[in-house]
C-alpha positions as CSV (number, residue, x, y, z in Angstrom):
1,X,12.7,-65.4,-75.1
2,X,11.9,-63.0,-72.4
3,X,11.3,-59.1,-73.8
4,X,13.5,-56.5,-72.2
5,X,11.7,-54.6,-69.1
6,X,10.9,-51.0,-70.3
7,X,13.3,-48.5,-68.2
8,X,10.8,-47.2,-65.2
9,X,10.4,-43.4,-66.0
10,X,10.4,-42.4,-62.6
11,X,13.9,-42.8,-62.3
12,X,14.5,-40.2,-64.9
13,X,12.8,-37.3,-63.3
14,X,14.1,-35.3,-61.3
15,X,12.5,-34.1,-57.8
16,X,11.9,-30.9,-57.0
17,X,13.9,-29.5,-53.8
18,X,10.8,-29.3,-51.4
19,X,13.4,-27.9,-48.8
20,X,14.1,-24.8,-51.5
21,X,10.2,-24.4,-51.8
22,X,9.1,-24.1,-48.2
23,X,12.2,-21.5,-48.0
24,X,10.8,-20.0,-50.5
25,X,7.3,-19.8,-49.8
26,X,8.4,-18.2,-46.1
27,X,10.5,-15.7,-47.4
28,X,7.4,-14.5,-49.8
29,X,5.2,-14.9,-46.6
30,X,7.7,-12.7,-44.8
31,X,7.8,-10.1,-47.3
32,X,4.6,-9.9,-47.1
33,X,3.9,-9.4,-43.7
34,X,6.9,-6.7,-43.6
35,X,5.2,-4.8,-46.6
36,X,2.0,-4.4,-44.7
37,X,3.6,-2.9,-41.6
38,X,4.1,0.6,-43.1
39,X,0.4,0.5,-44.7
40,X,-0.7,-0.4,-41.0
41,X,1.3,2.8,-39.5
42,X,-0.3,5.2,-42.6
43,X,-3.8,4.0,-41.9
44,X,-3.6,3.6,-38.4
45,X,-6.0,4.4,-36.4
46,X,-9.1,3.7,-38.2
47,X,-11.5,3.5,-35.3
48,X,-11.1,5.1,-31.5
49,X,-7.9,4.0,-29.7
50,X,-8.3,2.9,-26.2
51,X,-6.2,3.8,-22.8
52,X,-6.8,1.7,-19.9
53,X,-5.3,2.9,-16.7
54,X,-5.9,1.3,-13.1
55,X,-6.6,5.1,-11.6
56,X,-9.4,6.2,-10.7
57,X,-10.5,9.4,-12.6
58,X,-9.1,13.0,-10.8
59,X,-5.6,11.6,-10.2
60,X,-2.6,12.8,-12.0
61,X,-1.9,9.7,-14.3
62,X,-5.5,10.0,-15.6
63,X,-5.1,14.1,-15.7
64,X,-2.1,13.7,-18.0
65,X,-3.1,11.0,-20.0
66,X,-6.2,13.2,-21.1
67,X,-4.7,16.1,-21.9
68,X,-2.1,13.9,-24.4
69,X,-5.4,11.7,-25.9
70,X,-6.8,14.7,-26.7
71,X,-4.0,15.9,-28.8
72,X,-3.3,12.4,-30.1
73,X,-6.8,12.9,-31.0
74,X,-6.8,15.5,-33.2
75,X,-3.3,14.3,-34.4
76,X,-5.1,10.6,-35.5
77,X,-8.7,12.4,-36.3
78,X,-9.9,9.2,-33.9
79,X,-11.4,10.1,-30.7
80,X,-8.5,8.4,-27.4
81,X,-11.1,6.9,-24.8
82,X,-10.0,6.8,-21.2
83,X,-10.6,4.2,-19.7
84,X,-10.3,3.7,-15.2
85,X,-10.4,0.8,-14.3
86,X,-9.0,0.5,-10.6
87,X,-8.5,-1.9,-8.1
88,X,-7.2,-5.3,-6.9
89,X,-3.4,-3.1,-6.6
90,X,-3.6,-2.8,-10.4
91,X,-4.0,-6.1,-11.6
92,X,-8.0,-5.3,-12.7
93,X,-6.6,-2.6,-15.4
94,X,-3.7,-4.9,-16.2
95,X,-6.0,-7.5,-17.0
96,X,-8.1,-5.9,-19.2
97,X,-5.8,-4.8,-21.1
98,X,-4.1,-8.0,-21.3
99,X,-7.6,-9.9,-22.1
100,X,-7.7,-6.9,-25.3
101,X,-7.2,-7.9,-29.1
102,X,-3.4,-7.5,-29.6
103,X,-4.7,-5.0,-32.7
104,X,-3.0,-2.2,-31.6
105,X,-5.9,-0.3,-30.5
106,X,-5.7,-1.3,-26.9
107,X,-3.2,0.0,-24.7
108,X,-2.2,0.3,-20.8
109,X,-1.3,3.5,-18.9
110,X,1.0,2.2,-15.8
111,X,3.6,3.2,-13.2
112,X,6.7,1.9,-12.1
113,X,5.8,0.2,-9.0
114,X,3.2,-2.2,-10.9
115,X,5.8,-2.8,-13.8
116,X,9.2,-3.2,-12.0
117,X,8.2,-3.9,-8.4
118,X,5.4,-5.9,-8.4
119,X,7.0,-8.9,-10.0
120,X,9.3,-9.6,-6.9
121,X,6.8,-8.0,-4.3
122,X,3.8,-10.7,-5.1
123,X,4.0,-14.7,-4.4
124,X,1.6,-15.4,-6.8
125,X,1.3,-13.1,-9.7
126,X,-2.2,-13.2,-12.4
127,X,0.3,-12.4,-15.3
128,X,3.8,-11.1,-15.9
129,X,3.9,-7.5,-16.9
130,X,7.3,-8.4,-18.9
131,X,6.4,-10.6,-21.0
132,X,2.6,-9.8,-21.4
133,X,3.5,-6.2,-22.3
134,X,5.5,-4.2,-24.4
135,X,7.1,-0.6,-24.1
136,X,5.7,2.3,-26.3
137,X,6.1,5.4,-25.2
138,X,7.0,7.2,-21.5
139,X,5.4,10.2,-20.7
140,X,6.8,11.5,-16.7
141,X,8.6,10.8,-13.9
142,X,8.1,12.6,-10.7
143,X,9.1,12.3,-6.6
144,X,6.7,12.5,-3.6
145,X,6.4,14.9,-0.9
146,X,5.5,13.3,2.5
147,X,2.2,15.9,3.3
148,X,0.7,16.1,6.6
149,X,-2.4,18.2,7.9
150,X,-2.1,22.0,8.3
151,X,-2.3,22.2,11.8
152,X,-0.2,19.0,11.9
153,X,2.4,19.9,15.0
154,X,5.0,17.5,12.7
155,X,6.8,20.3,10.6
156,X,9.9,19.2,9.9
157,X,10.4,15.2,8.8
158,X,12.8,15.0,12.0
159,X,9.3,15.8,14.0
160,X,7.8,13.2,12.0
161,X,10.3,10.8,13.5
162,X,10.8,12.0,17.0
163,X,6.7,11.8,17.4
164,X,6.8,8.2,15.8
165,X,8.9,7.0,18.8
166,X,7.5,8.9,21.4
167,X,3.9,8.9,20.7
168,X,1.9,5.2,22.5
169,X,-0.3,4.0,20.1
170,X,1.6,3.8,16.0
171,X,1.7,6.5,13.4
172,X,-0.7,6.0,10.6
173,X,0.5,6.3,6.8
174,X,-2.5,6.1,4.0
175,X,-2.0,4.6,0.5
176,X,-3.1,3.9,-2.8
177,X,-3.0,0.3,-2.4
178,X,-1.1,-2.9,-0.6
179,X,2.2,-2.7,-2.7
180,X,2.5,1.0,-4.5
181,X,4.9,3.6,-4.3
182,X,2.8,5.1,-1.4
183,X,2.9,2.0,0.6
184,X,6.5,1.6,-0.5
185,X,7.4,5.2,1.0
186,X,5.3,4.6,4.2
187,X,7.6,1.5,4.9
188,X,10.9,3.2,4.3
189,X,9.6,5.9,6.4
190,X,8.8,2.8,9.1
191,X,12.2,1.6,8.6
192,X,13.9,4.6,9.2
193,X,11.9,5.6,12.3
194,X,12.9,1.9,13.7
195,X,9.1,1.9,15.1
196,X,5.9,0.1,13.6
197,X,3.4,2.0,11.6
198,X,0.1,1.6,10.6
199,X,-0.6,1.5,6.9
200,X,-4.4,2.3,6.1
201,X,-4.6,2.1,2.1
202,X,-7.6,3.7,0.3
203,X,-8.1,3.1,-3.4
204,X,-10.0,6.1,-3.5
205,X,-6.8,8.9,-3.9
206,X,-9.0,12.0,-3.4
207,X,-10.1,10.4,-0.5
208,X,-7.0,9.9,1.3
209,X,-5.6,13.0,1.1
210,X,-8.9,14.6,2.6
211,X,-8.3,11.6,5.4
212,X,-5.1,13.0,6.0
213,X,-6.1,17.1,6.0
214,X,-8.5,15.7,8.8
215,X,-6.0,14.0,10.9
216,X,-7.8,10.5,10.4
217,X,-4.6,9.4,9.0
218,X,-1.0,11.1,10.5
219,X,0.9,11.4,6.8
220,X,1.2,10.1,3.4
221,X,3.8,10.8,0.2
222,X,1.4,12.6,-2.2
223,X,2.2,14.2,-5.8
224,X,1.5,18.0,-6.0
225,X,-1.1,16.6,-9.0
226,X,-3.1,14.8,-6.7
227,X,-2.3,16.8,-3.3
228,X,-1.9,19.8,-5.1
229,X,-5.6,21.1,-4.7
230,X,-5.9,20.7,-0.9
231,X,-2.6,21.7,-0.5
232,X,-3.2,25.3,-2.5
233,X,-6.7,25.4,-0.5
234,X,-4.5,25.6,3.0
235,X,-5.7,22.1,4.4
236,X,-2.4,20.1,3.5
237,X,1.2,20.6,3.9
238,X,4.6,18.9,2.8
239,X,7.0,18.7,4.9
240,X,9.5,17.3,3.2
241,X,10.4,16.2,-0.3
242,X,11.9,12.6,-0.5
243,X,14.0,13.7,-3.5
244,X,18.1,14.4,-4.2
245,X,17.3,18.4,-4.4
246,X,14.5,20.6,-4.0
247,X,11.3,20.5,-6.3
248,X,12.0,23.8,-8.3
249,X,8.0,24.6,-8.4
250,X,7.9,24.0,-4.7
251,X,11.3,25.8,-3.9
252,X,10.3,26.0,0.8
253,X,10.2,22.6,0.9
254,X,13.1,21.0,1.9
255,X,14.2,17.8,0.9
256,X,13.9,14.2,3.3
257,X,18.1,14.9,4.2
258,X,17.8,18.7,4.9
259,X,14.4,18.1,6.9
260,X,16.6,15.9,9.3
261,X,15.8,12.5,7.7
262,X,18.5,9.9,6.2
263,X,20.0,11.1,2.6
264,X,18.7,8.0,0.8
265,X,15.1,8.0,1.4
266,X,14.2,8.8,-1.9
267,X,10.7,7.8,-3.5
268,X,9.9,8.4,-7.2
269,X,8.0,6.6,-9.9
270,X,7.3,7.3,-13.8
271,X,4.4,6.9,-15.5
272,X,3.7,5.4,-19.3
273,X,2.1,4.0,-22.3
274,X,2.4,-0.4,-22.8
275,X,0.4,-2.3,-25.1
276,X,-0.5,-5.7,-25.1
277,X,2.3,-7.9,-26.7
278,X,1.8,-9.1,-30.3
279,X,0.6,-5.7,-31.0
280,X,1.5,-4.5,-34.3
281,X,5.2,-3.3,-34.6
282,X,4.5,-0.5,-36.8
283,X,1.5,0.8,-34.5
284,X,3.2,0.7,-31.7
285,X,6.4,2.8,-33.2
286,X,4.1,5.4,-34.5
287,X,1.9,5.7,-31.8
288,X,5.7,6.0,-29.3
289,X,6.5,8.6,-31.6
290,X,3.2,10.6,-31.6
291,X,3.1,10.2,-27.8
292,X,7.1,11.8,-27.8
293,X,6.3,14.7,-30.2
294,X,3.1,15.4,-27.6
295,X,5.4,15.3,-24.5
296,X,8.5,17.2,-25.8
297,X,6.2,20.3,-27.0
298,X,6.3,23.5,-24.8
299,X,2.7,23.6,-24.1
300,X,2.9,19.8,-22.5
301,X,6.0,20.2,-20.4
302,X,4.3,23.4,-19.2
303,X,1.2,21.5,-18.1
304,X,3.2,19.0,-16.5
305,X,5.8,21.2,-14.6
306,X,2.4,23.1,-12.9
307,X,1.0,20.0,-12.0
308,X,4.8,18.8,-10.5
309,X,5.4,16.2,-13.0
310,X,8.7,16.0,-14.9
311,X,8.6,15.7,-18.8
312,X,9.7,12.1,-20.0
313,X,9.9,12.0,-23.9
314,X,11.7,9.2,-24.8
315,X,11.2,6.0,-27.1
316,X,9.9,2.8,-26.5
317,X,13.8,1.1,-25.6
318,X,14.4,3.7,-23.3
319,X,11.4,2.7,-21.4
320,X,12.2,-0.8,-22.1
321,X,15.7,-0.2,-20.8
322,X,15.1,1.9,-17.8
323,X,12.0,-0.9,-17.1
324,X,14.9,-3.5,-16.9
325,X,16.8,-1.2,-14.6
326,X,14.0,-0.3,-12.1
327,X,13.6,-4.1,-11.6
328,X,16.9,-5.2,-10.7
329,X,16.7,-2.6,-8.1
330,X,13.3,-3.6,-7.1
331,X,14.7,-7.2,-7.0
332,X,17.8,-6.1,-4.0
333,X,15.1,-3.6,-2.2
334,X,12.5,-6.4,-1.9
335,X,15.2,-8.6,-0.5
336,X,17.2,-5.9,1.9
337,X,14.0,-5.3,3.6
338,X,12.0,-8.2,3.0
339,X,9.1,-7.4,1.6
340,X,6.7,-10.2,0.4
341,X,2.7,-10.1,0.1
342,X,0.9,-13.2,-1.2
């Protein structure tokens, strides 16, 4: 007689729902994560924040950015290192910065052109400044004046045309670099003359200004930050400001249309704070907001106004939004003119 099989136990128990676990187990992980974010922003910084900027010290990026580090500074009670790091048309800075811990003690000082323009301007690009970097905090804005020597004849931006088409040998424009807002102005100022130009770039700022005062180079768009010095000492002057209306600190120059050049030759850039992505979310919202508070107090608009710079403070989507802007008209002005540089 055969005995009866015992029932196989395993049959009676019931699994547990490894689906419900893992679901589980992320949402604790998330919760987490999302409760050390605020303890990140109320410690934060611990140790010296750095600024990376690809200016070279004396220009008015690196000005402004060390009169707001030092307030962030005694703000944080952590010292805000500048650091220049020039060259390569801004990809050396970029780099660095990009190469950085994503720790939210790294971050990147940077203008409009490199951000917005650059992207369609370059063939080949080392990295992608949208996706390798993320807003935090603007700090100006600002248009250029088109300077010339003081005994320049060229006094009027009508002169600067008439002498581009009758003079022999082509006008020379300096530059910052192959592919900045300098360069960018130079060639709308080409375009609008219907004559070639030279462009001479000089990553040394200081030193193209001083080229210009000489008559080594015939013009370039300056900031009153950077141009500002020779121009007060009487060895620079603006002609003209390529801007909608008149620069209320600089109220005798008139702008590109009413100095007999075409309405829509306009050249402007901002400047402001990125960080490396994957930086934390909560550092970089409280370091935007610091930055903001710095920028919207009297004492900082006033510094920037007598330097010629326009007070930006707004948050990190507003830069991320006006970013987005910037580039799709970057993307039609690289093509109406095309523009490319390898």
């Amino acid at each position: 007689m055969k005995r009866a099989r015992a029932p196989r136990c395993g049959r009676m128990i019931q699994q547990p729902d490894t689906m419900n676990t893992r679901q589980l187990l992320l949402a604790t992980f998330g919760l987490l994560i999302a409760a050390t974010l605020p303890a990140q922003a109320q410690t934060f910084p611990e140790k010296p924040v750095k600024v990376v900027m690809p200016y070279p010290a004396g220009t008015g990026p690196d000005a402004v950015m060390r009169h707001v580090g030092e307030r962030l500074a005694k703000v944080w009670g952590q010292q805000v290192v500048v650091e220049n790091k020039p060259g390569a048309n801004g990809w050396i800075g970029l780099d660095t910065v990009n190469r950085s811990a994503a720790d939210g003690y790294t971050f990147l000082l940077v203008d409009q052109a490199i951000m917005s323009l650059h992207p369609y301007l370059y063939k080949k690009m080392p990295l992608d400044p949208a996706k390798d970097f993320v807003p935090v905090a603007p700090m100006y804005s600002t248009n250029y004046f088109i300077a010339v020597a003081a005994n320049s004849k060229l006094k009027t931006f009508a002169d600067l045309m008439a002498e581009a088409k009758r003079r022999g040998s082509p006008l020379t424009y300096g530059s910052s670099g192959v592919g900045g807002q300098l360069h960018i102005g130079g060639a709308l100022v080409e375009a609008a003359a219907g004559v070639p130009m030279t462009h001479v770039p000089n990553k040394d700022v200081p030193q193209m200004y001083v080229d210009v005062s000489e008559e080594r180079v015939d013009f370039a768009f300056a900031t009153a930050a950077t141009a500002g010095p020779l121009q007060k000492a009487g060895k620079l002057k603006y002609i003209a400001f390529a801007a909608p209306k008149r620069h209320p600190r600089y109220p005798d120059v008139p702008t590109v249309a009413e100095s007999g050049g075409p309405a829509d030759l306009q050249v402007s850039t901002w400047i402001a704070l990125f960080a490396p992505t994957g930086a934390p979310p909560a550092v970089v919202n409280k370091v935007s907001a610091d930055v903001a508070k710095i920028i919207a107090t009297p004492e900082t608009q006033e510094f920037l106004a007598n330097i010629g710079f326009i007070a930006w403070s707004g948050s990190a989507k507003e830069l991320g939004d006006t970013m987005k802007k910037d580039s799709a008209g970057y993307s039609d002005f690289v093509k109406k003119f095309k523009l490319s540089l390898d």
